[in-house]
C-alpha positions, -999 to 999 in steps of 0.1 A, spaced: -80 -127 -43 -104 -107 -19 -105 -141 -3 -69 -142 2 -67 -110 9 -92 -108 40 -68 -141 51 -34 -117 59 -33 -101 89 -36 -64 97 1 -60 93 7 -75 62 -28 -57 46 -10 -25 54 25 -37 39 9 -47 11 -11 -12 5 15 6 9 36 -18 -16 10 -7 -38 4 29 -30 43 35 -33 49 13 -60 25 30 -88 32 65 -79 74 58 -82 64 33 -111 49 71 -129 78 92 -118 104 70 -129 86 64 -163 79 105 -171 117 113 -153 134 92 -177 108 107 -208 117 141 -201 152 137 -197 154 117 -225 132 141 -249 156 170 -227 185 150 -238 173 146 -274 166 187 -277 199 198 -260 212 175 -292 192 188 -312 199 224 -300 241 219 -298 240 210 -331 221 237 -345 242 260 -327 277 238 -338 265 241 -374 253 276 -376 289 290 -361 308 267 -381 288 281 -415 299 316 -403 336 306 -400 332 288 -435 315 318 -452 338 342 -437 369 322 -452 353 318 -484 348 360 -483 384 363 -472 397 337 -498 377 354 -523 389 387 -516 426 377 -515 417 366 -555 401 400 -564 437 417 -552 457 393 -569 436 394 -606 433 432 -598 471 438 -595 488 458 -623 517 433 -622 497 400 -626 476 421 -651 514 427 -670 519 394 -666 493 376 -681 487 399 -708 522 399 -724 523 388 -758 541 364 -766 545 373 -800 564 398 -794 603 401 -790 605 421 -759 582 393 -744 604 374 -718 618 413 -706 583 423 -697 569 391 -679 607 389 -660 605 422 -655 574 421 -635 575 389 -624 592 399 -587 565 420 -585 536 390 -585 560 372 -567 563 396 -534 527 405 -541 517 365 -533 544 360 -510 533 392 -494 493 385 -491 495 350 -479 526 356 -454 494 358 -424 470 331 -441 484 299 -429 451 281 -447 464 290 -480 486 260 -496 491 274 -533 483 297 -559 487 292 -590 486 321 -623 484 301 -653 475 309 -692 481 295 -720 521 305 -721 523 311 -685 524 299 -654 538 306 -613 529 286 -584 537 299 -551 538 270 -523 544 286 -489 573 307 -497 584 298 -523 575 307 -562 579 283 -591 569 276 -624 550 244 -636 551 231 -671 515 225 -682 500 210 -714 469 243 -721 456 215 -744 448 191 -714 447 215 -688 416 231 -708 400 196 -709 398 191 -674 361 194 -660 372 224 -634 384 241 -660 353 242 -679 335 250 -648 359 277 -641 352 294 -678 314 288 -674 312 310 -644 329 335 -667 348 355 -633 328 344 -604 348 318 -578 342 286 -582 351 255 -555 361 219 -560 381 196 -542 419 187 -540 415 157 -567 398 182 -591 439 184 -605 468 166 -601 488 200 -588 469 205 -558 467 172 -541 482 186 -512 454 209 -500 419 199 -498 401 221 -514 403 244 -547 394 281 -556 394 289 -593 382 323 -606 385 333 -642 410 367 -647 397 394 -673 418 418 -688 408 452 -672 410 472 -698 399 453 -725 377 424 -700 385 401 -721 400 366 -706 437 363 -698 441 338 -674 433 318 -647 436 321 -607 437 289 -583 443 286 -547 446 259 -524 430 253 -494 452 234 -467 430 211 -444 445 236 -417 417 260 -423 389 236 -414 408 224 -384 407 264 -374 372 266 -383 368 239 -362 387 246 -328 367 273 -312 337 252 -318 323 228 -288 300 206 -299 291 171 -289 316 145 -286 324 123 -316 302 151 -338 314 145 -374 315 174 -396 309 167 -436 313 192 -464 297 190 -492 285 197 -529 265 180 -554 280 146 -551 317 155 -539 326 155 -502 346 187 -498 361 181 -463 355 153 -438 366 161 -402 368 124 -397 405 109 -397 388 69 -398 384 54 -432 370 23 -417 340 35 -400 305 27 -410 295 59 -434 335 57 -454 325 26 -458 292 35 -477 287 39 -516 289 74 -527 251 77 -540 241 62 -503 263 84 -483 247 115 -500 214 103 -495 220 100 -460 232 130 -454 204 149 -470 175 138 -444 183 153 -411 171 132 -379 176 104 -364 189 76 -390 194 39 -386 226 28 -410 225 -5 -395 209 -27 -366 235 -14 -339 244 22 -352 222 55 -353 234 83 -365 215 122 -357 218 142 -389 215 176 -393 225 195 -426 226 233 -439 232 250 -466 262 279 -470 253 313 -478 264 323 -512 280 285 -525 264 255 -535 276 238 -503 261 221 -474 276 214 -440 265 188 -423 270 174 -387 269 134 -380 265 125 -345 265 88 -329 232 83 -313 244 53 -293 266 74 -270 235 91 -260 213 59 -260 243 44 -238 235 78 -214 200 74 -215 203 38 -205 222 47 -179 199 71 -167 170 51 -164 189 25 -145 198 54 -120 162 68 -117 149 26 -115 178 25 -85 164 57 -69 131 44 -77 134 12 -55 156 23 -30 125 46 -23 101 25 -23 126 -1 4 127 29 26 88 38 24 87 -5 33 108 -1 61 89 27 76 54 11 69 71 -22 87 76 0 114 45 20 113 27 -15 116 48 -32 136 48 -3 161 0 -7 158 6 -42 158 23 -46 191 1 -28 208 -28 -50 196 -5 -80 201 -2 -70 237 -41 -66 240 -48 -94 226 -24 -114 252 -40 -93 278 -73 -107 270 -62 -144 269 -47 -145 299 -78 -126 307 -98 -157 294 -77 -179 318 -77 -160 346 -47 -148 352 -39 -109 353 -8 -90 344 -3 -54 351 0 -33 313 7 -4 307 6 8 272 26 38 254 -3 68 257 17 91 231 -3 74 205 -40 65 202 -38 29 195 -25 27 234 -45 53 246 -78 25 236 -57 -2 253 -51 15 284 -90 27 281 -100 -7 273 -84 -21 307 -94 9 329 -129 -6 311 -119 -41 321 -111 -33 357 -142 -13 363 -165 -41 350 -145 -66 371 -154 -38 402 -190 -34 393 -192 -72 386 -179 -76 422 -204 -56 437 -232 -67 418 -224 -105 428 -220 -90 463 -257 -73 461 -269 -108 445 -255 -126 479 -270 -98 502 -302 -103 481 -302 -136 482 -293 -136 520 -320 -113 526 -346 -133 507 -335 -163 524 -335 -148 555 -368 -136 548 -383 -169 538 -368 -182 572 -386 -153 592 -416 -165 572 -414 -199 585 -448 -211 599 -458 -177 612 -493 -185 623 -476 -205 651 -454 -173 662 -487 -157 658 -510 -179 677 -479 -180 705 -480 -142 710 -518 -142 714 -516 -170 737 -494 -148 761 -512 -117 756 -544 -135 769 -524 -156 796 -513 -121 804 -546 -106 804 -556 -137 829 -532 -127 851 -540 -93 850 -499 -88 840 -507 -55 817 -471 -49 812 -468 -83 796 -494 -80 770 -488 -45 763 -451 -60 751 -466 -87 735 -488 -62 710 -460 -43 707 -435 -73 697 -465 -88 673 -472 -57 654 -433 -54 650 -433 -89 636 -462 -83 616 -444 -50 600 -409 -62 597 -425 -92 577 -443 -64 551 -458 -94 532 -422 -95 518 -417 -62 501 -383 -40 506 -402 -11 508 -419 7 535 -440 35 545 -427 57 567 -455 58 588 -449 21 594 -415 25 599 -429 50 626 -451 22 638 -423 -3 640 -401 25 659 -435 36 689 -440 -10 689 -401 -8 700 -405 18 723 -430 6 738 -413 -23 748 -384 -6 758 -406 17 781 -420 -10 799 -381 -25 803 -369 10 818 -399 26 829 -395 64 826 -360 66 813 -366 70 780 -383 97 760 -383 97 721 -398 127 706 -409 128 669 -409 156 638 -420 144 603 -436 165 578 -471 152 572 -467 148 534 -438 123 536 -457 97 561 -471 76 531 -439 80 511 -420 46 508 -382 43 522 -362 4 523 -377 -12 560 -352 -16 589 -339 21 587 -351 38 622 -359 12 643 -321 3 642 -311 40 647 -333 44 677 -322 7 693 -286 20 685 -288 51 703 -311 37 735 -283 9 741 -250 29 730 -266 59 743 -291 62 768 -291 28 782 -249 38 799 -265 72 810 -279 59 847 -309 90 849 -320 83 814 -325 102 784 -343 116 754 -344 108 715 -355 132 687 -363 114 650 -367 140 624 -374 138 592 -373 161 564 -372 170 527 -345 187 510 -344 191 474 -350 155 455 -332 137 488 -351 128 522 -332 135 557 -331 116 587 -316 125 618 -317 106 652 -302 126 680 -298 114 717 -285 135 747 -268 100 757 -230 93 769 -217 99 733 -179 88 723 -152 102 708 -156 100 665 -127 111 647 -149 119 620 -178 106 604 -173 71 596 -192 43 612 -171 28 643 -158 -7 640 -183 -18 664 -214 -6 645 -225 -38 631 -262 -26 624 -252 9 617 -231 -5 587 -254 -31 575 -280 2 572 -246 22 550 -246 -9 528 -278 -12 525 -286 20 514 -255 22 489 -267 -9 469 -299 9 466 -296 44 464 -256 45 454 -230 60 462 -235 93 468 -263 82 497 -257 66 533 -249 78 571 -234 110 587 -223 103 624 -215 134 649 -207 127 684 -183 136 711 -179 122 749 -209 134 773 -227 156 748 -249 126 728 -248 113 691 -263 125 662 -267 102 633 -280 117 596 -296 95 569 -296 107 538 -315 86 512 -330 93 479 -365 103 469 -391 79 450 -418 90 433 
């Protein structure tokens, strides 16, 4: 892998980083995202429920209170009272129960005209009996031998006055409602037992209970006792928990959570009991709805996820695509660079990767300009040194010639003659220097009086060369050929075109680390536009190159002149210890 890895180019390293510096970080947010909505998802069910339970148990309770009241006034009433306690013994019996009959019967008629939940009631002993359904009143004829058999009537006596519950199939009379009130009815006087009270419960009361309350969808609402299901909001007998045995369904309902009833359905349970009754209410939710939700969910924050991630690509491709083509262009630069040939770029200098290219050429093109002039200095060296080895040929001969002429000069008593031939041998002998570049300036003074002396014999008194150098620079060492060339420059271009003659001062001076040279003539002089050399001053510009390859730049000649009033020409050079 690191092998492979160091094998991809800069580009794709940096795609695949940031592949990897994207991809973990979304990878976490996606994963905890989708944890905390689910667990958010799984409390806000959690939570819903609880809240649909708690004010459904108040609506129940409340309709149990008001049920149970409506019973107190009916086994309270002085005409039910009549009713039920009539003897039947006696003669006068049927007078007294007819007599107060249309009393009970406006009294129910009366109390359940505004409770629409209330199906029927029913006053029954064992010689008596009236049913009111709705709005109407009626009498049923009942066996007391098997209606005291039936189980909710021994339940009924056992709680000996307090209300007691069961549902619709508890008796064959109320199969219309769905659930049952009993209550035992005492003689008020005497407390002994003289009847019994039932109402029924129309499924219209639960669907009340129910309305106001917004709970999750497809929540299932189960009430329940013991082992009897009271009400069952569910209209579907096919569904998975109708389907289950009674002893199953029960057990299921007591453990709250989330429950598995098969390998495709989940259920979330939550049960609680109702105050004052031996009832509990419980609330069945599918869990696959919210699964389904969940699932979708995580497939949104995957899609979010990678669309993310293919837009952080596409900005690292451009990112590296943007680093890469600068380096793409450097590197072409530098080929054709290899082959010699040069194009002209120029890269973007907003950003640092083309700030270094354009350095890196402005580096290029000065190398390729001091590389010139150093092969230039090579040639002038080489030149020189060749030049140098030619002026070296066989110079006892030259030497033996000039002493031969000095003697024949002597011989002839020709004093101008051998004076010039001193002159021109020490001249040779100085200009040679045993080869070095460097040269006193008191021999370059030497070299300057051998010249003049020459030239004095040539024009007689014409010329007059007056010298100023401080005595502590004569031993310090300056590159040969430097005045002898000024002074034969400004005798011939100076003095020489002046027809009475003329004079020369050589100074030379220190100032600060550089040394000064000034040659000055009173000659013909010429009009300088400013204080380049002319085109025409072949040794004056061989002594400005010379002096720049060895000094630099900031070292070489100052020309002042103007037309009859002489030249002045300034050397400045460079101090060595």
């Amino acid at each position: 892998m690191p092998g492979s890895f160091r094998s991809l180019s800069m580009a794709q390293k940096f795609m695949l980083l940031s592949t990897l510096t994207f991809l973990l970080p979304l990878g976490f947010f996606v994963f905890f995202s989708y944890q905390n909505y689910s667990s958010e998802m799984d409390n806000k069910l959690f939570q819903m429920t609880e809240n649909v339970l708690a004010l459904i148990e108040r609506n129940v309770q409340y309709t149990i209170n008001d049920v149970s009241d409506t019973g107190n006034i009916i086994m309270t009433s002085g005409s039910v009272q009549a009713v039920l306690s009539a003897d039947p013994a006696k003669q006068d019996y049927h007078k007294q129960v007819l007599a107060r009959e249309p009393d009970v019967e406006d009294l129910l008629i009366n109390l359940t005209n505004n409770k629409q939940y209330i199906g029927t009631i029913l006053l029954v002993n064992d010689t008596y009996s009236l049913a009111k359904h709705r709005s109407l009143t009626y009498r049923i004829d009942m066996d007391p031998a098997t209606l005291g058999k039936e189980p909710w009537m021994r339940e009924t006596l056992d709680a000996y006055g307090r209300g007691t519950w069961f549902p619709s199939e508890a008796t064959e009379y109320f199969t219309d409602n769905v659930l049952i009130y009993t209550k035992l009815i005492r003689s008020l006087n005497q407390l002994h037992p003289i009847g019994i009270l039932l109402i029924g419960i129309d499924k219209k009361v639960f669907e009340d209970l129910l309305a106001p309350v917004k709970g999750p969808d497809n929540i299932r609402i189960i009430i329940w006792r013991k082992s009897e299901i009271l009400y069952d909001s569910s209209q579907e007998q096919t569904d998975e928990l109708s389907l289950l045995e009674p002893n199953v369904l029960f057990a299921f309902l007591q453990e709250e959570g989330i429950k598995r009833l098969s390998s495709a359905k989940r259920f979330y349970v939550k049960s609680i009991p109702c105050a004052d009754t031996d009832w509990y209410i419980s609330a069945v939710t599918p869990y696959d709805v919210l699964l389904l939700d969940k699932r979708n969910t995580l497939y949104l924050f995957i899609g979010v996820g990678i669309l993310t991630l293919l837009v952080a690509q596409l900005c690292a491709y451009l990112f590296a695509n943007n680093i890469t083509e600068t380096i793409r262009q450097l590197q072409h630069y530098i080929e054709n660079l290899k082959t010699g040939r040069r194009e002209k770029i120029v890269f973007n200098s907003s950003d640092e990767i083309g700030r270094i290219g354009n350095q890196f050429i402005q580096v290029v093109e000065e190398n390729e300009r001091l590389s010139t002039n150093l092969y230039k200095s090579l040639y002038r060296e080489k030149e020189s040194e060749l030049i140098a080895l030619q002026s070296q040929i066989n110079p006892h001969f030259l030497y033996n010639a000039l002493d031969s002429i000095f003697w024949m000069a002597e011989e002839h008593n020709a004093t101008d003659i051998s004076h010039m031939t001193v002159a021109l041998s020490k001249m040779f002998r100085l200009s040679l220097n045993n080869g070095d570049k460097l040269i006193t300036i008191r021999q370059e003074l030497e070299m300057v009086y051998s010249y003049i002396t020459i030239q004095e014999v040539r024009f007689e008194d014409h010329i007059h060369v007056s010298t100023s150098v401080e005595e502590e620079l004569l031993d310090h060492k300056i590159i040969k050929f430097i005045l002898q060339p000024l002074v034969e420059n400004a005798i011939n271009h100076g003095i020489v075109p002046k027809k009475d003659g003329g004079s020369i001062q050589l100074k030379i001076w220190r100032e600060a680390e550089d040394l000064l040279i000034t040659v000055t003539d009173d000659g013909v002089g010429f009009q300088a536009d400013s204080t380049a050399i002319p085109s025409n001053g072949y040794a004056l510009r061989n002594i400005e190159e010379r002096l720049h390859l060895y000094y630099g730049d900031g070292y070489g000649i100052e020309i002042a002149s103007s037309p009859g009033c002489g030249t002045s020409v300034r050397v400045r050079l460079k101090m060595i210890p």
